[in-house]
Each structure stands twice: as C-alpha cells, then as structure tokens.
N, C-alpha and C positions, 0 to 999 in steps of 0.2 A: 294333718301336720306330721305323720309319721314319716314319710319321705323328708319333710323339712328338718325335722329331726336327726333325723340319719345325717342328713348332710352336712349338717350345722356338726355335730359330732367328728366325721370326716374332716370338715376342716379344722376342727379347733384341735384333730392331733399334729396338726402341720404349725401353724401359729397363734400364737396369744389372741385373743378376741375379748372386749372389741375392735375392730379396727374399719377404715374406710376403704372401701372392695370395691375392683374394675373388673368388669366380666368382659371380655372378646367374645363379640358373638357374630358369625358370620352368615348367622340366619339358615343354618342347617339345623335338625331338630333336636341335636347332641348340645350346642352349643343355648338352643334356645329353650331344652329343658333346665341347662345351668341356669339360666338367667331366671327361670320363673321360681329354682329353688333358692338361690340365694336375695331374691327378692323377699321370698316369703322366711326367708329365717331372718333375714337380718335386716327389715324392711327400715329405709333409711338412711343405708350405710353402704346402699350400691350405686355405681353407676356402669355404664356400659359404651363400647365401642364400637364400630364397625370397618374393618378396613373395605374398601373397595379400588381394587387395584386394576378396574377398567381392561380385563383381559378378557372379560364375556359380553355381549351386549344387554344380557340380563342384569348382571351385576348393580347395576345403579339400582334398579326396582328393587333389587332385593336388600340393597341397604338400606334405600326408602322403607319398605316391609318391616324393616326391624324397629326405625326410628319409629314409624308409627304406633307400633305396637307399644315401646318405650313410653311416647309419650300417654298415652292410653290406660300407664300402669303405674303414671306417675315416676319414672326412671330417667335420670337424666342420660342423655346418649347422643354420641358424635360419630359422623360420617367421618374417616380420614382417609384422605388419597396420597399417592406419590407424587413427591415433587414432578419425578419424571420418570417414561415409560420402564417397563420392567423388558430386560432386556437378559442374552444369557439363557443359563439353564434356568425355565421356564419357575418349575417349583421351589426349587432352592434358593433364586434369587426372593422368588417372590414370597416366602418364607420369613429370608432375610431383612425384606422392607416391611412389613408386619409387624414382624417383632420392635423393630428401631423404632415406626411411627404409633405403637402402643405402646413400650416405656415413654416415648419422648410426653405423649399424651398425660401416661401414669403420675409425673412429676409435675405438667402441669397444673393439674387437677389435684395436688397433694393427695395421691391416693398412695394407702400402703401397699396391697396386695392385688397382682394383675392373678384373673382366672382364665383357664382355658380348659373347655371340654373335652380333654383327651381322657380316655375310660378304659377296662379291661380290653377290649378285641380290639383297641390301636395299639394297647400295647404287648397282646402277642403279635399282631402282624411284624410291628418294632424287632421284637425279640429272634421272631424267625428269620427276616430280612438281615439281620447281622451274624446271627450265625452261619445263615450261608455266605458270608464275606468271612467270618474265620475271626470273627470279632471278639476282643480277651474280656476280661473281667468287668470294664469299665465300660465297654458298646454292650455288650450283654447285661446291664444295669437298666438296660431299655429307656425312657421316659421315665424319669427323674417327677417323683412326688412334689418334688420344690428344688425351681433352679435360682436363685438368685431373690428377686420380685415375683418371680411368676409359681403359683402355684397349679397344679392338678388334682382337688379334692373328689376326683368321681371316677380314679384310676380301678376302683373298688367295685364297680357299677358295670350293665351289660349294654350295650348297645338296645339292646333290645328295650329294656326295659325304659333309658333313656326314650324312647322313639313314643312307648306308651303312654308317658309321662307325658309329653308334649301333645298329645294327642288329646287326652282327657283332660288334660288346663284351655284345651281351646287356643294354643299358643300357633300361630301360621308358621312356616316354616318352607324350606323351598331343600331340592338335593341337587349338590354338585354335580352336574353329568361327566367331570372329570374323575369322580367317586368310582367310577362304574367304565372308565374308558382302558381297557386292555393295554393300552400301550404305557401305561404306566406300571411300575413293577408294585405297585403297593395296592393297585385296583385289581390287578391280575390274581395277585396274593388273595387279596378278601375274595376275589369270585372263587377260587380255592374252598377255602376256608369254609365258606356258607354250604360245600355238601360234605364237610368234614366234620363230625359234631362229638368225635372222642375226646378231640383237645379242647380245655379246658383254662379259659383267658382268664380267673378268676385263681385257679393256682399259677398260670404264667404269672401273673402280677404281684404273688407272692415270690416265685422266684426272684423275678426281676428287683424287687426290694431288699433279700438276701445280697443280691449282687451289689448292690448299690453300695449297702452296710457293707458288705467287703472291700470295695472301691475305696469308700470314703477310710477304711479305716488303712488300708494300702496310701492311701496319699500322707494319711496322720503320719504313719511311720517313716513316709521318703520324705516330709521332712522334716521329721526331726533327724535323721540320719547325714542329711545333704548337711543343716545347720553345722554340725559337728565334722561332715568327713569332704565338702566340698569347698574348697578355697582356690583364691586366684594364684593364679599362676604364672605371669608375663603377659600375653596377648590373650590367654586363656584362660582353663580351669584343669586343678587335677583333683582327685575322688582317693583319695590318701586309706583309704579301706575298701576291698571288693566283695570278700567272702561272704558274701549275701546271696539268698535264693534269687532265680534268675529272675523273675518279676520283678523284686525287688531291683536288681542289676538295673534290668531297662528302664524302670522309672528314674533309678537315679542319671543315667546316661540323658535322657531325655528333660531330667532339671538341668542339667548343665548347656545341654543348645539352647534351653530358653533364656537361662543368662545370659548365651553370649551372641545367640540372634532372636530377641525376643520377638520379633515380626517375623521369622520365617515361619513356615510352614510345617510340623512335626512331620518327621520321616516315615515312609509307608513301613507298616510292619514287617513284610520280608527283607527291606533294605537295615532294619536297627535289629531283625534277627542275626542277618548276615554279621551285622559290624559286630556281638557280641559274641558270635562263634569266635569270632579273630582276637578279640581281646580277650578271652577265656586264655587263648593258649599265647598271650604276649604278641599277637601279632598287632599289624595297622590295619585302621578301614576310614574309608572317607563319607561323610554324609554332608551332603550338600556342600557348604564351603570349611567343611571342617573337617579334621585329619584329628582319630585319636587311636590313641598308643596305649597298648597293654600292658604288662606287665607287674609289678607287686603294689603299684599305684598307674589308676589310668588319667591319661593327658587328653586335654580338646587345644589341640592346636588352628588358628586359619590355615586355612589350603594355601601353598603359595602362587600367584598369580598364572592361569593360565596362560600359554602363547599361541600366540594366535598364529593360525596356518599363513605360511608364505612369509613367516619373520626368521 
C-alpha cells in the first residue's frame, strides 16, 4: 500500500477527497498503472474510460484489453469513439476529440474528477518543446497539475517507475508505436532524452509548478487591473493606465481582443511583441481586425473595412 499511499497523498494536494474519480486510460502502461493506483486507494470511487479513435487497426483490441481488465477488477469502464473520423492535424485534433468525449462522458457519469497519466518525463519533454518555440511564462508552466476537471496527480512520478509498477500488479498493457515514430517531434524529443540522463524531469516538474504559481498569479493581477483600468470605448476599448511592466502590458492588451473578439484567435507572440514596441512610443499597430493606438491611454479600435482589389 505504499505506492497507494503516496498517491492517494498526491492527489488529495490537488482536491478535497472524497470524491467520484474518471481515470482515461488508453491502455498504455503510464495510464494503466494510474488505474491500478487509484483503484486501490480509493477502491469504489473509480471508474474508467477508453477513447478509441479508430486511427490504428489495433486500437479496438486494445480498448477491448482495458475493458477486460476493468471488468476483472471490478471498475466500471466505457469504450468511447468519435462521432466521426479524425481528420486534420493528426494529434492535435485527435487530442481535441478525447478530451470533449471524456468530459462529455465525466458529466454523464456524475463523476467529479477526470485523471490523466501524464508524469515527470512528459513533462520535461512539455517544457523543452516550448522553450524551443520561445514560449513566456504561461507555455513554460508546462502541464498544468489541474486544468479545469482534469487533474494530473503522478506529474511527481518517473516513467520508469510507472512502467514497474504495472508490471508487478500483472496489469496488461500494450505501447503506442506512435510513442517511438520519429516523425513526430515529441517521440524524436524522448529518443533524445533516453541517452541524456543529466537532466532531471523530477526538478523540471518543479520548475514547471513555479511557473504555473507565477502564471496564475500574473493573470490574478491583469485582472484586477483590466477591472479598474479597461473600459468601453465606442466600438471598443481603451486601457486608461499603461505604466506597467511589459508582461503586464501584453496580458492587459490581450484581455482587451478577448472582449472585443472573444472567438478569434490570440495573436502570435512576435505580431503582439511588435504592436507593443509601437504603442510604447504612441504609435498604431494592427492585430487581426483591430487597430490600436498609443499614447497616454491606449485604444482597440475595428480595422476599417478592407477594399477589395479592382474596386
């Protein structure tokens, strides 16, 4: 029970307990040592999911593989598939459909908390994969302990030992060959990694929790500051205080497009670097359909209608 222990620990720094727990498990051995730990601490109070998104011809056996095992351990457990194919960028879509058809599941089910076996060494790969994109305070928070519903209690924990774990419970288990296919930058990453044994995913994970606590408390602050210094303006908004540090600056710039296109899309980091170089010194900059102005208070105007060639 020391492993159970441990984990039972891990999670209850994240949420109150007791509660009713959805473990995602995709019958790799990361996911299906979660399953065998929070069975055995919270025996009960779990049930489990499987998405199968029909992109391997394996796939179905291995959702099968899991349910069986479920059923075997006494855990109630559901296959869910996509309404329809995953199409698109291959993993991020199919990411995307996961996620939907395990909350949609979670609420079904009145379950409180969805779990997902993400652990130390995903989340240095996380952490180094955004840095080399030049990623600020909030991408470099890595894997999020708890986003929403979903928690990550085994972000503390090594792959390896996850692997052990499943091994000596007699838990089956099956590996993505995607896990291991070069062409992906986060399998490339980990073939890296595994002859690299200086770095240390166990301090990563602490960083990346430092970050996080900065993050979160970077957002506390923009808004209470937007509360107070962001008001409408005509078809806009204006930001009636600037002299904030530049972090500060760009989150506040960036509450304002989300009032006033809450569905577009946040602007790439060199394009909201740019438009703050220009409003520093009172200039204009344009971001996507909106035009804002510098000066001792800055403005988010709309763009006005482009014309179109040959009028």
């Amino acid at each position: 029970m020391v492993l159970a222990d441990r984990f039972l620990k891990d999670l209850a720094r994240l949420v109150p307990l007791p509660a009713r727990i959805g473990i995602a498990v995709s019958g790799g051995p990361d996911s299906m040592a979660l399953l065998w730990l929070a069975h055995e601490a919270l025996p009960g109070q779990v049930e489990a999911a499987t998405v199968d998104h029909g992109l391997r011809a394996a796939s179905a056996d291995e959702a099968t593989m899991v349910a069986d095992y479920c059923t075997a351990q006494g855990i109630p457990h559901r296959i869910l598939r996509p309404a329809s194919p995953i199409t698109g960028s291959l993993q991020s879509a199919a990411r995307k459909a996961r996620y939907a058809l395990l909350d949609d599941w979670r609420r079904e089910r009145d379950i409180d908390w969805l779990l997902t076996a993400h652990h130390a060494d995903d989340q240095l790969e996380t952490l180094l994969m955004r840095l080399n994109r030049g990623s600020g305070v909030s991408g470099l928070a890595g894997v999020r302990a708890r986003n929403g519903a979903v928690l990550r209690p085994l972000l503390g924990w090594r792959k390896a030992e996850l692997l052990a774990l499943a091994r000596e419970q007699g838990a089956p288990f099956v590996n993505d060959p995607s896990n291991a296919d070069d062409r992906f930058d986060r399998a490339a990453l980990r073939q890296r990694l595994a002859q690299t044994d200086w770095l240390d995913p166990a301090a990563a994970t602490r960083s990346a929790a430092a970050l996080a606590e900065a993050a979160d408390a970077l957002q506390w602050l923009t808004a209470d500051l937007a509360a107070r210094h962001v008001v409408p303006d005509g078809e806009g908004w204006r930001l009636t205080a600037t002299d904030f540090p530049r972090e500060v600056q760009r989150r506040l710039v960036l509450h304002m497009l989300a009032l006033a296109a809450p569905d577009a899309p946040a602007p790439r980091g060199d394009a909201l670097d740019g438009a703050l170089a220009q409003l520093i010194v009172g200039g204009k900059a344009m971001l996507g359909d909106w035009i804002l102005s510098g000066g001792e208070s800055w403005t988010l105007r709309p763009a006005p209608p482009r014309r179109h060639s040959g009028q």
